[in-house]
C-alpha positions in Angstrom: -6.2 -7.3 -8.6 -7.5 -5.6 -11.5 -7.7 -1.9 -12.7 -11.3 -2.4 -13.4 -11.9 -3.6 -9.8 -9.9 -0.4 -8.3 -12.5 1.6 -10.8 -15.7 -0.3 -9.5 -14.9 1.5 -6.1 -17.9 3.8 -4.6 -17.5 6.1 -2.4 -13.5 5.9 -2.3 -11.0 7.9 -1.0 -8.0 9.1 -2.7 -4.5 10.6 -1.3 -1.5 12.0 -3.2 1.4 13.5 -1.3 5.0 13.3 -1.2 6.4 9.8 -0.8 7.8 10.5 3.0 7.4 9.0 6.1 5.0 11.5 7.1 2.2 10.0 4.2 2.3 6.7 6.3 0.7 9.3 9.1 -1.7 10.6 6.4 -2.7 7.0 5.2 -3.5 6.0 9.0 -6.2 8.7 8.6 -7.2 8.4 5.9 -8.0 4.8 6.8 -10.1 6.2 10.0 -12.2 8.1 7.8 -12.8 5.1 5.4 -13.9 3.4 8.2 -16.3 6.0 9.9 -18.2 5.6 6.2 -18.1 1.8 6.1 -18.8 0.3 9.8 -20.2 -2.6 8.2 -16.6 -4.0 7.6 -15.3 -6.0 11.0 -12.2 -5.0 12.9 -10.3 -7.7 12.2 -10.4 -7.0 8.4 -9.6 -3.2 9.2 -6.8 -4.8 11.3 -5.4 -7.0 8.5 -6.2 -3.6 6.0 -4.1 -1.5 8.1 -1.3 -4.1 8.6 -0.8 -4.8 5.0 -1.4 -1.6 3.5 1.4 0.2 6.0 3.5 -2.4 5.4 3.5 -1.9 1.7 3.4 1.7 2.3 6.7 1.7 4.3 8.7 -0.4 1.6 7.5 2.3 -0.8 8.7 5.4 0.9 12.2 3.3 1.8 13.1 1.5 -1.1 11.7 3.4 -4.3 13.3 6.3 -3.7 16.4 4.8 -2.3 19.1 5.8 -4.7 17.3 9.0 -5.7 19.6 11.4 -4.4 19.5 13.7 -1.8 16.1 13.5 0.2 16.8 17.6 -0.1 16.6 17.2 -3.8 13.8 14.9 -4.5 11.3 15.8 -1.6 8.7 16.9 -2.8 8.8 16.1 -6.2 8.2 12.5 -6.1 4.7 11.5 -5.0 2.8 8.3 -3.7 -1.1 8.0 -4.7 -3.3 5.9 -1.8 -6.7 4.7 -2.9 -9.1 3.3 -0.2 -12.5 2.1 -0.6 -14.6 -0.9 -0.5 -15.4 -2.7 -2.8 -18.3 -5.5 -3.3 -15.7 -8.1 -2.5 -14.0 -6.4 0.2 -11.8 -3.3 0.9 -9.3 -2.5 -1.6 -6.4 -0.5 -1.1 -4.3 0.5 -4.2 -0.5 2.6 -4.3 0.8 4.6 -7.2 4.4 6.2 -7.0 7.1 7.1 -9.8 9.8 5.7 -7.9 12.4 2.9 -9.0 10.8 -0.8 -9.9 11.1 -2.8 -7.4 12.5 -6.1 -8.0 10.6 -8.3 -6.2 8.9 -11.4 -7.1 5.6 -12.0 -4.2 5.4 -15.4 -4.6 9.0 -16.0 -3.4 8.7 -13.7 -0.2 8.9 -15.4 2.8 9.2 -14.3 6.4 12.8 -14.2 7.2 14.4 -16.1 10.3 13.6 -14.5 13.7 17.1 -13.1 14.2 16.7 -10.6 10.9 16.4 -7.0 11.6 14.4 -6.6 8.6 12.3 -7.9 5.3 9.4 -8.7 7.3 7.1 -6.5 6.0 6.3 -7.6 3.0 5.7 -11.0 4.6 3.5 -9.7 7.2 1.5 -7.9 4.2 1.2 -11.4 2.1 -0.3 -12.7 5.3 -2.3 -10.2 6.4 -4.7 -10.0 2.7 -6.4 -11.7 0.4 -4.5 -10.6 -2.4 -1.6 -8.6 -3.1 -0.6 -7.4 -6.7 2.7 -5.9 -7.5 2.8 -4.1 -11.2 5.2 -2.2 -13.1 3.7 -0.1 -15.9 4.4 3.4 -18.2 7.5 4.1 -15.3 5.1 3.7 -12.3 4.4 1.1 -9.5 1.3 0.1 -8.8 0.6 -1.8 -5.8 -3.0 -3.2 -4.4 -4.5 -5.2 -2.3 -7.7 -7.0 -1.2 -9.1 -7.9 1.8 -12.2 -9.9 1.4 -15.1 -9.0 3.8 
């Protein structure tokens, strides 16, 4: 997905905050109030919205900050943007963070075998959108995704 597409949002709603478990909580809420100001858009695409876009969330908060010291240290000091809004095409959700690249390749994820314990979350994202778009630029990630209405 593009920038200019994340820019073409109206009405949007924006969240920065620590990268913690407790800005999943935050993002949930956020999402309520983006969908108080948009009923038009169906519960099954605010279903597949929230799937993907916690998903995502939740590798963000474990895995960027991973070897970044003591959680002591760092919290606070790094932080994780979440855009919502919707968007002619559908509702778009975009994540900024200054954590560690990740090194993953989207079109090679794959749900893992039923006995895993994890790395299903990024499969269940991939599923649940339209698009997905991971981006590494100027020492930030950017992630975003689309959900067609």
């Amino acid at each position: 997905m593009s920038d200019a597409r994340m820019g073409d949002l109206t009405g949007h709603l924006e969240l920065s905050a620590p990268a913690s478990v407790e800005s999943i909580d935050l993002t949930h809420t956020l999402l309520e109030h983006l969908w108080q100001q948009n009923p038009q858009v169906d519960p099954a695409c605010r279903l597949r919205v929230e799937t993907a876009a916690i998903e995502v969330m939740a590798n963000i908060v474990e895995h960027a900050f991973k070897h970044d010291g003591s959680l002591a240290e760092t919290r606070g000091s790094r932080r994780l943007t979440t855009t919502l809004g919707v968007h002619a095409d559908g509702v778009v959700v975009g994540f900024c963070d200054d954590g560690r690249p990740a090194e993953i390749d989207l079109s090679t994820v794959t749900m893992p075998d039923e006995t895993a314990e994890s790395g299903r979350g990024l499969a269940m994202a991939l599923a649940a959108v339209d698009e997905l778009v991971y981006d590494r630029r100027d020492g930030r990630n950017y992630w975003s995704l689309l959900c067609a209405i």
